[in-house]
C-alpha positions in Angstrom: 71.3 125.5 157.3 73.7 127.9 154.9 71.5 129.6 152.4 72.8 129.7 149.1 72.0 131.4 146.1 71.3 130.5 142.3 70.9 133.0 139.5 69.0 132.0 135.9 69.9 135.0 133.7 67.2 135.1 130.3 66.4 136.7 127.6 63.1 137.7 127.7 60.6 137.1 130.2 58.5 134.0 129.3 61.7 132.1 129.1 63.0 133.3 132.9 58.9 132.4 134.1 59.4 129.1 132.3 62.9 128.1 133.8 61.7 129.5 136.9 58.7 127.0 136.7 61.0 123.9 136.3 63.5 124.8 138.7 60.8 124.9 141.5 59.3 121.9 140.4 62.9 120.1 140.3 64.0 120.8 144.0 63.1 122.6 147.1 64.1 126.2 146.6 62.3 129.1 147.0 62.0 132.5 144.2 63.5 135.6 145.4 62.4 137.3 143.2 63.7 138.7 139.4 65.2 142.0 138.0 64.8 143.5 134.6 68.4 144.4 133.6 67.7 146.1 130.2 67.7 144.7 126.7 65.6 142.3 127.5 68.0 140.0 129.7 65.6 139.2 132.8 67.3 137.0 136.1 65.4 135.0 138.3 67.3 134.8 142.1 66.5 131.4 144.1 67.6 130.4 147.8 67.6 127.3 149.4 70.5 124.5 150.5 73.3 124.4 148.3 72.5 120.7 146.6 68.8 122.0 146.0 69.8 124.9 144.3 72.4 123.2 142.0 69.5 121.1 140.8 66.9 123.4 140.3 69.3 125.9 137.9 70.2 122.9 136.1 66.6 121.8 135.5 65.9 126.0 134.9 68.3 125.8 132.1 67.4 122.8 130.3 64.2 123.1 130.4 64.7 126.2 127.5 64.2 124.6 124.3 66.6 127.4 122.7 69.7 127.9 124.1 70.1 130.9 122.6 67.8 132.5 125.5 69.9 131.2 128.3 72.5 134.2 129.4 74.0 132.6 131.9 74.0 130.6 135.2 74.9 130.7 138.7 75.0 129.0 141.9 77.1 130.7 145.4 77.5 128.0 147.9 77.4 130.3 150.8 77.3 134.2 149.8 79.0 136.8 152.0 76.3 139.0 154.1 77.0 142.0 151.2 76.4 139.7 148.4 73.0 139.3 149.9 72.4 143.0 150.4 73.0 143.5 147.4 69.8 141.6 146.0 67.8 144.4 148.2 66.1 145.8 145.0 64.3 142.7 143.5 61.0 142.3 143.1 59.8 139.3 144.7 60.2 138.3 148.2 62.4 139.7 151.0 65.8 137.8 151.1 66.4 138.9 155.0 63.0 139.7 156.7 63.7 142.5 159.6 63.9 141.6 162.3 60.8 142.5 163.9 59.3 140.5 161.3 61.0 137.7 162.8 58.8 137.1 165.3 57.1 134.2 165.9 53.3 134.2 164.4 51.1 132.3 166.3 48.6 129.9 163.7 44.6 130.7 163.3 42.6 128.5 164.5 41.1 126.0 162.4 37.6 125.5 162.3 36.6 121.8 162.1 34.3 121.0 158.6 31.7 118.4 159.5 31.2 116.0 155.7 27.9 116.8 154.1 25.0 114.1 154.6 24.7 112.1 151.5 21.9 113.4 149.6 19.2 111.4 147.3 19.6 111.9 143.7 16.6 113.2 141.7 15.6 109.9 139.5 16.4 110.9 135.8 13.8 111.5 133.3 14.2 110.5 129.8 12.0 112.1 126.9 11.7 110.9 124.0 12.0 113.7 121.0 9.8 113.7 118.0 11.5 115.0 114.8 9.3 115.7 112.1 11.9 117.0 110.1 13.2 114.6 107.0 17.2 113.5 107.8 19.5 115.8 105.5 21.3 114.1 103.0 24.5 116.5 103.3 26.7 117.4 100.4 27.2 119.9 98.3 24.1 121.0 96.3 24.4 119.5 92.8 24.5 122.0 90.2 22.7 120.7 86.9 
């Protein structure tokens, strides 16, 4: 599998969080992670196979109900290896994990739940409540 890279550029936060949000919902990508670039212009960096990207930046970008918050938009096919070190700095995930990361982790084992017996319900109890008080008649007091 190429990876391939897609760029939602923003202004302001909430809108990069909110076409973030869609464009993971849309397709099977994953978040890199975002930079602040100053003056409020915030881009969210995604990964994933090249038709999966392409949907999920479309679906980032229309999901903005103002376009005026949408910088721009970008999807690479399949980057050069110093296109990717580039996006080094972000804060979010690793793009290329060491490689003694690399290694294979072996899963935890998973403890087995038994299902809870079925317990007896306490029978319910209904009281009847005495009110002494009259009903109010609601309204406005009458002035007269």
């Amino acid at each position: 599998m190429n990876l391939s890279l897609g760029v939602i550029e923003t202004y302001g936060l909430t809108a990069a969080i909110h076409a973030a949000d869609a464009a993971c919902k849309s397709a099977a990508v994953t978040v890199l992670g975002y930079k602040k670039i100053g003056s409020g212009l915030v881009s969210v960096f995604f990964a994933g196979e090249i038709s999966a990207v392409k949907t999920a930046i479309d679906s980032g970008v229309a999901v903005i109900k103002q376009p005026a918050f949408i910088k721009g938009q970008l999807v690479i096919a399949r980057p050069e290896k110093q296109v990717v070190a580039l996006l080094t700095g972000l804060k979010g995930k690793e793009l290329m994990p060491p490689a003694a990361k690399v290694q294979q982790e072996t899963p935890a084992p998973v403890a087995e739940v038994t299902a809870p017996q079925a317990e007896t319900a306490a029978p319910v109890v209904e009281a009847s409540v005495a009110d002494n008080k009259p009903a109010r008649t609601g309204g406005k007091k009458e002035s007269k």
